[in-house]
Structure formats: C-alpha cells, structure tokens
C-alpha positions as CSV (number, residue, x, y, z in Angstrom):
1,X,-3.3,48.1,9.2
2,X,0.5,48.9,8.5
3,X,-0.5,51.7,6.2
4,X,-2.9,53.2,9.5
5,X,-0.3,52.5,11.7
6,X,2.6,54.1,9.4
7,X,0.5,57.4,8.7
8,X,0.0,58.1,12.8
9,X,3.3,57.2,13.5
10,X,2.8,53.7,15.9
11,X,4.9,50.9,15.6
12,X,3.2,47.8,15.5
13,X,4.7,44.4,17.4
14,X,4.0,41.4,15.5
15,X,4.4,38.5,17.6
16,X,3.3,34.4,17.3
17,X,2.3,33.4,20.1
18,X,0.0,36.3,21.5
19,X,-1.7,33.9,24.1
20,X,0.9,31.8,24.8
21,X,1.9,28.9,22.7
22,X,1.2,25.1,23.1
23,X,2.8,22.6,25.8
24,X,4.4,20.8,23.1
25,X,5.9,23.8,21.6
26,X,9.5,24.9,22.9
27,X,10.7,28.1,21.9
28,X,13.5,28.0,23.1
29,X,14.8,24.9,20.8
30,X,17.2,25.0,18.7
31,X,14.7,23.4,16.2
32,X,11.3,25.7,16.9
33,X,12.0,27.9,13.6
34,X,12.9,25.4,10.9
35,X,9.9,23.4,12.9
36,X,7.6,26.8,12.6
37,X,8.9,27.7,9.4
38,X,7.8,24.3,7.9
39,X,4.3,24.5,9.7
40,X,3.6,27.6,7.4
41,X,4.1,26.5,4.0
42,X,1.7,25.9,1.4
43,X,1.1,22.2,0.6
C-alpha cells in the first residue's frame, strides 16, 4: 500500500482511532500514549 501510494504520488493518513475510540479511552490524557504504547507490545 505505501509503495502504491508513493508511485502515484498520495499521501496516506494513518490514524488509530478511524471510528472513534472507546468511552474509557481519553486521548487527551496525559497518560493515553505510554497506556497505547503498552497495549501494543508483544507478550
């Protein structure tokens, strides 16, 4: 997809929360990326 998109000349936007994002989740928190960052890591 990033090759496609570099070849016709589009810059993609790569965003989280497409859809929205959970009631529990607060973006705006000083803690939401250490939080996020944590949620993706590999066991």
């Amino acid at each position: 997809m990033v090759e496609a998109a570099r070849s016709a000349g589009v810059q993609v936007i790569w965003d989280i929360f497409h859809y929205g994002s959970p009631d529990h989740v607060d973006q705006r928190s000083l803690h939401f990326i250490d939080a996020y960052a944590r949620s993706r890591q590999k066991p």
